[in-house]
C-alpha positions as CSV (number, residue, x, y, z in Angstrom):
1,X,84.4,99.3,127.8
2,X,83.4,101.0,124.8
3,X,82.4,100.7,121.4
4,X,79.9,97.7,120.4
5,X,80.1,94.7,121.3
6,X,82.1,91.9,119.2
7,X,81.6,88.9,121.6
8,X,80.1,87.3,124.9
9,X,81.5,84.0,125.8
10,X,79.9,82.1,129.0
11,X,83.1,80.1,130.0
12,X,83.1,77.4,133.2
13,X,85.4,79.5,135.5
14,X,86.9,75.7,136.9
15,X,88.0,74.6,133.3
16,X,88.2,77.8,131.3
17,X,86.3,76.0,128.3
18,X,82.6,77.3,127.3
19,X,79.6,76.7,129.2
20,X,77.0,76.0,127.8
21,X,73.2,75.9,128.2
22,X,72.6,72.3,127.7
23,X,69.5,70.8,128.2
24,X,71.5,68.3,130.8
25,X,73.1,71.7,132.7
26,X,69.3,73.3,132.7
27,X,67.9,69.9,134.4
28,X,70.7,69.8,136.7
29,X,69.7,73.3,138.0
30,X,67.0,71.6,139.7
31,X,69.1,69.3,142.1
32,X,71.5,72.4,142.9
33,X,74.0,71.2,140.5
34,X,75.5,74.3,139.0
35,X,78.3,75.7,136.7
36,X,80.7,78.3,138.1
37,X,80.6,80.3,135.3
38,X,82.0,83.7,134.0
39,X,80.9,85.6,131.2
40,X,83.8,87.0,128.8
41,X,82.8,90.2,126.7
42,X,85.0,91.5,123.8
43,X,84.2,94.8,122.3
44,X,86.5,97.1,119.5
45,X,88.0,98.5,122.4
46,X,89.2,95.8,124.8
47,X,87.9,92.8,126.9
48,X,87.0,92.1,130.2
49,X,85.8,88.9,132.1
50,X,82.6,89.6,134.4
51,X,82.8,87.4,137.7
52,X,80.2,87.4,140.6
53,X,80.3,90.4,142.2
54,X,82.4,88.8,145.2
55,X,85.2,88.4,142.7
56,X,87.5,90.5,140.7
57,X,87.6,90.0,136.9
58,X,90.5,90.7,134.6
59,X,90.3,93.5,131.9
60,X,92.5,93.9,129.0
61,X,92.3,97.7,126.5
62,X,93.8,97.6,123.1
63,X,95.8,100.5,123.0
64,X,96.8,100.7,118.8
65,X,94.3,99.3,117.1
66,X,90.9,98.2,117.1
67,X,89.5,94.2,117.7
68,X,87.3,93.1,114.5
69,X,86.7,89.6,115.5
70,X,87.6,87.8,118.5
71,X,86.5,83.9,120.0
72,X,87.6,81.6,122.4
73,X,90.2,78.8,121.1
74,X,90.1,75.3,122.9
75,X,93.7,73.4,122.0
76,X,94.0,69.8,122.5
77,X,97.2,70.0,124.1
78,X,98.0,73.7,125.4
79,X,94.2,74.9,126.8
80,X,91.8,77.9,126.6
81,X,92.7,81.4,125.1
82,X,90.8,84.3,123.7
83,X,92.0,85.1,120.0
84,X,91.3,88.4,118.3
85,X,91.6,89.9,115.0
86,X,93.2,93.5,115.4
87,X,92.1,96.0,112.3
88,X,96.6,95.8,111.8
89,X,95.8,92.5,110.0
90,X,96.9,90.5,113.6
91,X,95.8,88.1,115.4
92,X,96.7,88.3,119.2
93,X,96.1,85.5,121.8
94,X,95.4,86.1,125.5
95,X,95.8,83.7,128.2
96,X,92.1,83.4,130.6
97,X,91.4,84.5,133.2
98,X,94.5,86.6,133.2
99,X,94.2,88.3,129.8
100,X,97.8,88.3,129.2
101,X,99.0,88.2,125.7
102,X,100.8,84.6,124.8
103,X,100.8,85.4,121.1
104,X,100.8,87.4,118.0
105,X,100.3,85.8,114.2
106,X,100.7,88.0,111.5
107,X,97.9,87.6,108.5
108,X,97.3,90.4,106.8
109,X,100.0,89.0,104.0
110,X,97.1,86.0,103.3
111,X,94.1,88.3,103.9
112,X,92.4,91.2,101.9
113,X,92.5,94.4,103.9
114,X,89.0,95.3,103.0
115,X,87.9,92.4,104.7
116,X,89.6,91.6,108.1
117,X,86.8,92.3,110.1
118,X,85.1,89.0,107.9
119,X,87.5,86.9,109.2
120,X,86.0,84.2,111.4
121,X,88.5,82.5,114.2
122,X,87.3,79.4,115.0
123,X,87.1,77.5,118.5
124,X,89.4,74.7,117.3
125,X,92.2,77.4,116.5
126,X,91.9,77.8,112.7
127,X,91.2,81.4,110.6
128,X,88.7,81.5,107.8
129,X,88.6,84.3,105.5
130,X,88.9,86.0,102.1
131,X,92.0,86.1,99.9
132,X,90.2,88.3,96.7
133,X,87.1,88.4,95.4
134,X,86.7,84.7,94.8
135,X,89.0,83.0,97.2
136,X,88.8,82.1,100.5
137,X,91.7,80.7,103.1
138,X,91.8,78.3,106.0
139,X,94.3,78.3,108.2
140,X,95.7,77.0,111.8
141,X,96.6,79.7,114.1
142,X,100.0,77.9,115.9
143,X,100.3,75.5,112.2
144,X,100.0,71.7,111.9
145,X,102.9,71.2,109.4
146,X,100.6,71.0,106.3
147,X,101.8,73.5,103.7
148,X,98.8,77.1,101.9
C-alpha cells in the first residue's frame, strides 16, 4: 500500500464492529479474556485488512481515483462497512472483511470541490462537510426520508 495513511480501524473480527481499548477489555486481558481483532488500514491508494499472520486478509486498490477520507459505518439494520470519500466527489461502500464494493453515492453536486478531502463520514452513516465558504451540510449516506 502506498501513499499515507488515511485510517486504522481495530475492528472485532467475530462482529465486524470496532474494538476498542476499554478499560473493561484491558482488565479482561488479565483472566485470558481476549478480542479477536483485526486492524483495517486505509491509505490514498487502497485498503487492506491485517489478520494474524496465520490468516489471510482482504485488500482492495483504487484504480481511478484517490481515497480522501474513509471510516467504518455501523447501520442499525444492515451491519458494518468501510465508506470512503474518492477525490471524484464519491462516496464508495465496501462490505468487511471481503472489501467488496456494495455502494456508490454521488456528492460532489452538495459539496465544494476544493474541499472533499474535509469531508468527515461518520460511524453512524451520515457526511459532514462544506457547501461554500460559510455553509456546511449533513447528510445520511443510504437517506432517512427527511428532505436538504
Amino acid at each position: 500500500m502506498e501513499g499515507p495513511v488515511i485510517k486504522i480501524i481495530p475492528l472485532n473480527s467475530d462482529s465486524g464492529k470496532r474494538a476498542y481499548a476499554t478499560q473493561q477489555a484491558v482488565a479482561n486481558l488479565r483472566d485470558g479474556i481476549k478480542v479477536p481483532g483485526v486492524l483495517l488500514g486505509v491509505t490514498k491508494s487502497g485498503s487492506r485488512i491485517f489478520r494474524p499472520p496465520t490468516a489471510k486478509g482482504a485488500h482492495r486498490s483504487w484504480e481511478d481515483f484517490d481515497c480522501l477520507s474513509a471510516n467504518v459505518v455501523e447501520l442499525e439494520t444492515h451491519g458494518v462497512c468501510l465508506s470512503c470519500v474518492m477525490s471524484n466527489g464519491v462516496v464508495k461502500s465496501y462490505s468487511i472483511p471481503g472489501l467488496k464494493e456494495i455502494s456508490e453515492v454521488k456528492i460532489g453536486q452538495w459539496f465544494e470541490q476544493d474541499r472533499l478531502a474535509e469531508i468527515i463520514v461518520t460511524g453512524a452513516g451520515y457526511i459532514f462537510g462544506w457547501t461554500s465558504e460559510a455553509e456546511c451540510l449533513l447528510l445520511h449516506m443510504w437517506g432517512k426520508g427527511d428532505s436538504l
